[in-house]
Structure formats: C-alpha cells, structure tokens
C-alpha positions in Angstrom: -97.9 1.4 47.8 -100.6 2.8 45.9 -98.7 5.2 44.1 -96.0 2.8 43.0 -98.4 0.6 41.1 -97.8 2.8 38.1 -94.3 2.4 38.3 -94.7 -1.6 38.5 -97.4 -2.0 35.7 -94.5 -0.2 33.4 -92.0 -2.4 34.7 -94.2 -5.2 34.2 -94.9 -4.2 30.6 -91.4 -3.7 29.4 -90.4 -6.5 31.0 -93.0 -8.4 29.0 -92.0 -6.8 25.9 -88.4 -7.6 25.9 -88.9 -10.7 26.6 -91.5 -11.2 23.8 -88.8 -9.8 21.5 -86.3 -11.9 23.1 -88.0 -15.0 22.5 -88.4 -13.9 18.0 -85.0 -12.5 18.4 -81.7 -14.8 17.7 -80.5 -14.0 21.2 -77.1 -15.2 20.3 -76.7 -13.0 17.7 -77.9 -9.9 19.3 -75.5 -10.4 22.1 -72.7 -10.8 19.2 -73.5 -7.2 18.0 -74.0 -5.6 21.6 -70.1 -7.1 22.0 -68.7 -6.3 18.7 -70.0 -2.7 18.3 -67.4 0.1 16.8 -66.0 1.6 19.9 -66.0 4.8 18.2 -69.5 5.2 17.2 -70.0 4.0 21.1 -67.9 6.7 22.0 -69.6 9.3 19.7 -73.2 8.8 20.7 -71.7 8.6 24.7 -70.1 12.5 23.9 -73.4 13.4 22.0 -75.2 12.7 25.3 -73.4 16.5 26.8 -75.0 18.3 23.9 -78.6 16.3 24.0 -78.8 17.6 27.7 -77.7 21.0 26.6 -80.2 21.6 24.3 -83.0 20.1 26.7 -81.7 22.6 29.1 -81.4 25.3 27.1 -85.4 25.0 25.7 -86.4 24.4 29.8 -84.0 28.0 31.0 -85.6 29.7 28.3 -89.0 29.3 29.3 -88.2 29.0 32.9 -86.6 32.5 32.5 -89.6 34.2 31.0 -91.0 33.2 34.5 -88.8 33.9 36.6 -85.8 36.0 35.0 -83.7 35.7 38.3 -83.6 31.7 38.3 -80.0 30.7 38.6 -78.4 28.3 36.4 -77.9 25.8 38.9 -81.6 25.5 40.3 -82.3 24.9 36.5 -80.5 22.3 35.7 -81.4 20.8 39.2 -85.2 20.8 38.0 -84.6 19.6 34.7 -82.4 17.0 35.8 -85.3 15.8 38.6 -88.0 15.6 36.1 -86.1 13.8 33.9 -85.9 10.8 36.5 -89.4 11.4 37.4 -90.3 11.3 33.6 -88.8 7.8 33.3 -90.7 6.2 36.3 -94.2 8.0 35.0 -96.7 6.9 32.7 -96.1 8.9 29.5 -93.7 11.0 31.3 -95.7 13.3 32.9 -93.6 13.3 36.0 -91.6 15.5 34.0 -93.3 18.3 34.6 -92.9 18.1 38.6 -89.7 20.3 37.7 -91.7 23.2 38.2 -92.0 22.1 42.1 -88.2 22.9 42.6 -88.9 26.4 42.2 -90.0 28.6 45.2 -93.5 29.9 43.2 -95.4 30.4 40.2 -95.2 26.7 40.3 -98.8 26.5 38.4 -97.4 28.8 35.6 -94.0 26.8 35.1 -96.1 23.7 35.1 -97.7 25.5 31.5 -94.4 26.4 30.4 -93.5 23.0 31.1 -96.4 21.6 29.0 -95.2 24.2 26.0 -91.6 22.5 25.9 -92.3 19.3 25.7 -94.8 20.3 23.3 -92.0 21.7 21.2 -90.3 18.3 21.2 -93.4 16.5 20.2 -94.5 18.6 17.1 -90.6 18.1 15.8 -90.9 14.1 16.5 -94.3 14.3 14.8 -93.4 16.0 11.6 -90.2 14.6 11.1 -91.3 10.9 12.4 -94.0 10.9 9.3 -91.6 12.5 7.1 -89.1 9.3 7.8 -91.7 6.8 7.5 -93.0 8.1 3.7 -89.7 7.7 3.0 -89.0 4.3 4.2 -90.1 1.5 1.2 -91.7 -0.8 3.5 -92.6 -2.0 7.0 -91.2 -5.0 7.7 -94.0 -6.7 10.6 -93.2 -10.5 10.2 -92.8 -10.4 13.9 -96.5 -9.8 14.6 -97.3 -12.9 12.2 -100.6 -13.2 10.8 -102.0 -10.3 13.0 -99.2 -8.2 10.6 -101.7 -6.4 8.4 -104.6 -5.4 11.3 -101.6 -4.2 13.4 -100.4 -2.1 10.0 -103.8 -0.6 10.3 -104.4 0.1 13.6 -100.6 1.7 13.6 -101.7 3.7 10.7 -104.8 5.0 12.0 -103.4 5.7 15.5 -100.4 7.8 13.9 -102.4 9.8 11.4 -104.5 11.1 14.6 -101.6 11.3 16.8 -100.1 13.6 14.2 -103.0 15.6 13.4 -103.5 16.4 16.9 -99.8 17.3 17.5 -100.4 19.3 14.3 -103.1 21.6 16.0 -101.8 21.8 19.3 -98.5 23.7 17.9 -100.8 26.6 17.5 -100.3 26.6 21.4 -96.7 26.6 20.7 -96.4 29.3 17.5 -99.1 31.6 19.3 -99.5 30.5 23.3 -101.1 33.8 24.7 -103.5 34.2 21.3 -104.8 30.9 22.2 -105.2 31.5 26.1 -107.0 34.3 25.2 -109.2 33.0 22.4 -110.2 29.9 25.4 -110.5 32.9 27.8 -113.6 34.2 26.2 -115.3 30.9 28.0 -116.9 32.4 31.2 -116.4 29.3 33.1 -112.8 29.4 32.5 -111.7 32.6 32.6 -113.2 33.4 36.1 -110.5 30.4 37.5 -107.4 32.0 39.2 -105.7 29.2 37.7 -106.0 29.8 33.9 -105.2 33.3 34.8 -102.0 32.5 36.1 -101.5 29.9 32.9 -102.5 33.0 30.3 -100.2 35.3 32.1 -97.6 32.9 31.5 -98.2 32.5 28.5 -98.2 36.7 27.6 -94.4 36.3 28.6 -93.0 33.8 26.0 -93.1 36.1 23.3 -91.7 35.1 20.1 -88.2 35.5 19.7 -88.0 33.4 23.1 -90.4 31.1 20.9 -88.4 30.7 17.8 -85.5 29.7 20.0 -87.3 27.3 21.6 -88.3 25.6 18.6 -84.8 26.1 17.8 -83.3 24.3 20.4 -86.2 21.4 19.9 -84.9 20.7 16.4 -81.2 20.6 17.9 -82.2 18.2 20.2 -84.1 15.9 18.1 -81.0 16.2 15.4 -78.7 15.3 18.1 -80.7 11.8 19.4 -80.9 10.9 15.8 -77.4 11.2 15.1 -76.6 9.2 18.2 -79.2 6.7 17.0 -77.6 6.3 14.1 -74.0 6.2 14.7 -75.0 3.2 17.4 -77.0 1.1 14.0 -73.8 2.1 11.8 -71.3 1.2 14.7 -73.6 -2.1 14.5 -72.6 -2.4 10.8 -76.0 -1.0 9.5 -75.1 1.4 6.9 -78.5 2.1 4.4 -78.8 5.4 3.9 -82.2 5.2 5.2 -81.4 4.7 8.9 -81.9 8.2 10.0 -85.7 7.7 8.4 -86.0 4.6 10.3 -84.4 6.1 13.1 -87.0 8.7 12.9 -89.7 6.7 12.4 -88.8 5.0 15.4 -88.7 7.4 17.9 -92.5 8.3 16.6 -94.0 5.5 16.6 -92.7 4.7 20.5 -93.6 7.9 21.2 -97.3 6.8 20.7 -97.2 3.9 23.5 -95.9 5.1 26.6 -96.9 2.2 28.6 -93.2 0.7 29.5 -90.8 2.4 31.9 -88.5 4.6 30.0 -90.2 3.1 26.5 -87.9 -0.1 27.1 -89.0 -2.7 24.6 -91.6 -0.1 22.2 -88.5 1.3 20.7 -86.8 -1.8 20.2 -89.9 -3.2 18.6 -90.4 -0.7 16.4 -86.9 -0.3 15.5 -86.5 -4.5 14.9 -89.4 -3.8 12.0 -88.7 -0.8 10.2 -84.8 -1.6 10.3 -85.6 -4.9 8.6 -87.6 -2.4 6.2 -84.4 -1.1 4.9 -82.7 -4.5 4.8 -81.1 -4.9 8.2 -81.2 -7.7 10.7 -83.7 -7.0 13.7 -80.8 -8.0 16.2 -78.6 -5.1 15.4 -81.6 -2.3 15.1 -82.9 -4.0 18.4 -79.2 -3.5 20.1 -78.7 0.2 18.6 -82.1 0.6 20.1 -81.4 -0.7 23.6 -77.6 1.4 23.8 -80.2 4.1 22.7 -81.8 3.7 25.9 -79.3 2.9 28.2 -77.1 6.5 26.8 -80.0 8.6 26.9 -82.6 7.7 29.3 -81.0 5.4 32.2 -77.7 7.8 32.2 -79.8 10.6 32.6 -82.2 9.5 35.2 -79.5 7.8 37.2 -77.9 11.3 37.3 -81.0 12.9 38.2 -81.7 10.8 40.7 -79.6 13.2 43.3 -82.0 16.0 42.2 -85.1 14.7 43.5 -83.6 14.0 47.1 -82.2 17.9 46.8 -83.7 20.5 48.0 -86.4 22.3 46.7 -87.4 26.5 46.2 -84.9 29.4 46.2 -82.1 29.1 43.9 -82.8 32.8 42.2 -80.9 35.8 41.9 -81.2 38.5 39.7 -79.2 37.4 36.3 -80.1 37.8 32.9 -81.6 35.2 30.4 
C-alpha cells in the first residue's frame, strides 16, 4: 500500500482541481461544447494520435538503438508503450523511464538515454511554451480572484527558472558525452561503475543520431499542438492565437506535475490564457480535457498490456 500512496495523492489532487474548476466553470455550458464539438476536428486530433506515438517512438528506437543496435521493433514499442502507463500513474512522470527495465541489460545506460529523450521534449516545450506566451496579449486569471496578481508572480518567477534550467540542461542534449566527461573529472564520481556506464552511453549518441532526435521532438510537439488546436477550433474557437495559447498551456502544466496524467493543470491553465485571447473558459477547458482523454488515457490504457508482458530479450541483430 505504501507505494500506491503516490498514485492516490495525484488522484486526490486532480480530483480536487476539477472539481475547483467545476465549481467557476458554467457546467452547463461546458457540457454543451463537449456535445456539440465538430466531428471532424474530433476525428482529426483522434488520427493525429498514430503519428504523436510515432514520433515518440521514433526519438525512444533511436536512442535505444545506439544501445543496443539489435533491439527489435516490437520490444521497443512494448517499452515505450509500458512507460507510458507508468508515466501517467507517477509523480512527474518518472515512471517513464522504467522502460529501460524491459530490456534484458544495460538497463542503467537506457535509464540515461531515457533521461536524454525526455529531455529533448522538455527543451522544445520550454522554448516554444515562452515563445507562445510573449505572444499572447494578456493572462486572463479572474479565476484566482484577488490572489490573481501574487499568483501572476509566482507563475512568472517559477517559469523564468524553469526555463533557464531547461535552457542549460540541453547542453546535456546538444553535447551528452562532452558533458559526462567534463563531470568525470570529479574523482568522487568518476570512480562509480555507474556513471561509467552512463558516460559510455552517452559516447554512443553521436550527433547525427542527435539531430534526429531533436528532430523527431519538434515533430512530436508540432503534432499535440495541432491536435490541441483543431479540438479549441472544433469547439468554435478560432483566434489565431490558439496555437500560442495552446503552447503556453502545455508549459505552464508542464511545471506542476502533481495530478495524475496533469488532469485539471492543463485545463486550468488553458481556461485562463484561452480567455486571454477572447474565448470562453468552457470551451478551452473541454479542448483541454479531449486533450487528455486522446493523448494520455488512450495511450496508457493501451499500454497497460505492456506492463503485464514480459520483460528482457526481444533483440536480434537489425539495423537502426
């Protein structure tokens, strides 16, 4: 049971923030949009889903590859698949990087590799998060009242070191081994096994295997902001800002990981910089929540056979 209470503080605290939203939300009218949605722009961000996990995949096989060049295709998708579930029931998705259990070895080195992907993802919602903000003429925070401004603040603050952090740790992602070897030179590091194996990993991704990853990051952060937007325009919001809100969205949730697969952070944020650009709450905060249900719940619930599978094996000699 003690592991599970992680599980059910996030449960608790998306439960809690949905129904805080509910209760500043007209709940009549948000179920109006969720019903009257475009079933084409549905049915667009649905199909979109095949290429977001393609691209996910893709940036995982390439890395996983540099490993293990003999991985098959199927035990990679398995692992990616797991820790996608895994991500969803862990606090700031860290269980996503128990994928590099379902391989047979080197399990500490594709745990690094892990770290570097996601790491790619994060510098791309970082930078282009700030970019939409800037770009966005106002945050609309009426929902937090009179605490609106010391909330702007604290957001402000938080973001600006969020981003600067992101900001230094892509050095890890542009130059991995240079950096592994520059934190090598500290004696009580470099004499662990462990950071051995982690810089030898590391000496493997060189960079055109880099490049693509970064490649396929930027694909897959075009491809959930497309989806995100054709659900707010299927929803009848049609500024031409809503990819910068969109944007700005998936940042700012990106900095509170506290609820289980982000449920209620990104429709928060989404219900005030929506109303930013002159939308109603109820229709960001229903784009926001299909958001969710396409891309994380659809996922996970796939995944779930993956965790249950076996683990190890699964390689053959085949080429990246």
């Amino acid at each position: 049971m003690k592991g599970a209470w992680p599980i059910v503080l996030k449960a608790l605290a998306a439960l809690a923030l949905c129904a805080w939203l509910l209760h500043r939300l007209d709940v009549e009218q948000l179920r109006h949009n969720l019903a009257g949605i475009s079933l084409t722009h549905l049915g667009l961000a649905l199909v979109l889903l095949l290429p977001n996990l393609g691209f996910q995949m893709v940036k995982w096989g390439l890395l996983v590859r540099a490993q293990l060049p003999g991985a098959t295709r199927a035990l990679i998708v398995r692992s990616f698949l797991a820790g996608t579930a895994l991500g969803t029931l862990t606090p700031g998705r860290v269980g996503e990087h128990a994928r590099a259990a379902w391989f047979g070895s080197h399990r500490t080195e594709l745990a690094a590799l892990s770290l570097l992907d996601k790491l790619s993802s994060a510098t791309v919602t970082s930078v282009a998060g700030t970019l939409g903000l800037l770009l966005l003429p106002r945050w609309d925070l009426s929902l937090f009242g009179g605490a609106a401004p010391w909330v702007l603040a604290g957001l402000g603050l938080y973001a600006l070191a969020v981003l600067a952090w992101t900001l230094g740790s892509a050095a890890l992602l542009l130059a991995p081994a240079r950096v592994t070897g520059l934190l090598g030179r500290l004696p009580w590091l470099a004499a662990r096994q462990r950071f051995q194996r982690v810089h030898a990993a590391m000496q493997l991704v060189d960079r055109p295997r880099r490049l693509a990853v970064l490649g396929a990051a930027v694909a897959f952060y075009a491809t959930f902001i497309l989806q995100f937007t054709l659900l707010a325009r299927g929803l009848g919001i049609s500024s031409s800002l809503t990819p910068a809100a969109a944007a700005g969205t998936m940042f700012l949730k990106s900095l509170f990981p506290i609820s289980l697969g982000d449920l209620g952070v990104r429709e928060l944020f989404a219900a005030n910089l929506f109303e930013g650009i002159g939308a109603a709450p109820e229709g960001a905060v229903a784009a926001a929540f299909l958001l969710f249900v396409i891309n994380v719940l659809l996922p996970s619930l796939w995944g779930a056979w993956a965790v249950s599978g076996p683990r190890g094996g699964g390689q053959r000699e085949e080429a990246p």
